[in-house]
C-alpha positions in Angstrom: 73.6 48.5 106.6 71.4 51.7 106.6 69.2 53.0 109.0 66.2 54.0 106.8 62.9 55.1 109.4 62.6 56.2 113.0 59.2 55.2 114.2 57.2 57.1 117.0 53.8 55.3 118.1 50.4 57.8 118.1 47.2 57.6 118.8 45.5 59.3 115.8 47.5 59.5 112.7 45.7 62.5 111.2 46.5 64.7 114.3 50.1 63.5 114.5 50.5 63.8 110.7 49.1 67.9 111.1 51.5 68.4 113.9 54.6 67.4 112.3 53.5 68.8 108.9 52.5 72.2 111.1 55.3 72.5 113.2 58.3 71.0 110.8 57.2 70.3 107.3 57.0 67.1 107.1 54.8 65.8 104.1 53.6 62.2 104.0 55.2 60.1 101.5 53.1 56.9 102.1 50.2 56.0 104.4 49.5 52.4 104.8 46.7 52.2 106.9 47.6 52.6 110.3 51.4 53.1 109.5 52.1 56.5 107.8 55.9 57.8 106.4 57.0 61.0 106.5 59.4 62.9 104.5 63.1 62.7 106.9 62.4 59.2 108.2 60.0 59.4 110.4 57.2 57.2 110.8 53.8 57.4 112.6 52.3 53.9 113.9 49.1 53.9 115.1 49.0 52.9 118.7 46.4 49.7 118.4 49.0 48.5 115.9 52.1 48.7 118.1 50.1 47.7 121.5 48.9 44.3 118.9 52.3 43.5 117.7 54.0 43.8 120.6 51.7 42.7 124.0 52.5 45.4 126.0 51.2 48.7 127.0 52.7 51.9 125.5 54.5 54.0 127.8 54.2 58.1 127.0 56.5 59.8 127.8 58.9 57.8 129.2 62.0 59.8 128.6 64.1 57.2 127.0 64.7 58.7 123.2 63.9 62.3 121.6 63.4 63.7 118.3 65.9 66.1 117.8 65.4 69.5 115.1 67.6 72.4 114.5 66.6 75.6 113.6 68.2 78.4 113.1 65.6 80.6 114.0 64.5 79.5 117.0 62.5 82.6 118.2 60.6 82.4 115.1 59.9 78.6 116.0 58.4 78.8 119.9 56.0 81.7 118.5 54.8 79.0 115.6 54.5 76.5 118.6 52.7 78.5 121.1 50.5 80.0 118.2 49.7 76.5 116.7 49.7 74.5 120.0 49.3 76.5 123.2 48.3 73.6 125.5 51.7 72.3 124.3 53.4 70.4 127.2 57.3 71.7 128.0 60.0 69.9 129.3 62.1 72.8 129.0 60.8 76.6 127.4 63.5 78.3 125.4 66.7 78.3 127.2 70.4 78.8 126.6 73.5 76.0 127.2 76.6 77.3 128.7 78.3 76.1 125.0 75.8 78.5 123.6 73.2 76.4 121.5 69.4 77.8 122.3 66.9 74.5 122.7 63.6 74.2 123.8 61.8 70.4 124.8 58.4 69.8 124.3 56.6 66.7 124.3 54.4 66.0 120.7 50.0 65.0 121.5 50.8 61.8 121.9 53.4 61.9 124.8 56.8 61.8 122.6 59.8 63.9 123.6 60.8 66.3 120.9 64.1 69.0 121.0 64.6 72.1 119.1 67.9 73.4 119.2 70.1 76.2 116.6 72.9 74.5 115.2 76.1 74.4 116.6 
């Protein structure tokens, strides 16, 4: 078994689809109305989709899984952020573990928890 996709739920495609494209480079690969791939494996699914198919309310947010980057550059990276999104909502600005790795935690338009850290 393989674990192909990692799917995030937005609530407009085209604006999530800029932002990842934007920020990390991510071209689409397929867009199936409603339900777009990215190159790495991620997926956008509109939210009226996912609220359909599963009954329940979406919760943004909610803390419970990130999307995780590296860069080596990470300087470089927070100026592209704060230049291309300066309303962008923080978890954490740029900071420093005590092993040494720099990361920053921002959440994405639509509420999902993203990390950017060097590599270690």
């Amino acid at each position: 078994m393989k674990l192909k996709n990692v799917l995030i739920v937005v609530k407009d495609i085209n604006r999530s689809r800029k932002f990842y494209q934007d920020l990390f480079g991510l071209e689409m690969i397929l867009d199936q109305d409603g339900n777009m791939i990215l190159t790495e494996g991620l997926v956008l699914q509109e939210e009226k989709y996912w609220k359909e198919f599963l009954g329940k309310e979406i919760l943004a947010e909610n803390n419970a899984c990130e999307l995780y980057f590296e860069e080596r550059n990470i300087e470089a990276f927070v100026e592209k952020l704060e230049n291309y999104y300066p309303g962008v909502k923080y978890v954490n600005r740029l900071m420093t573990h005590s092993w040494g790795q720099k990361v920053v935690r921002f959440y994405d338009p639509d509420g999902n928890l993203i990390e950017v850290g060097t590599p270690v």
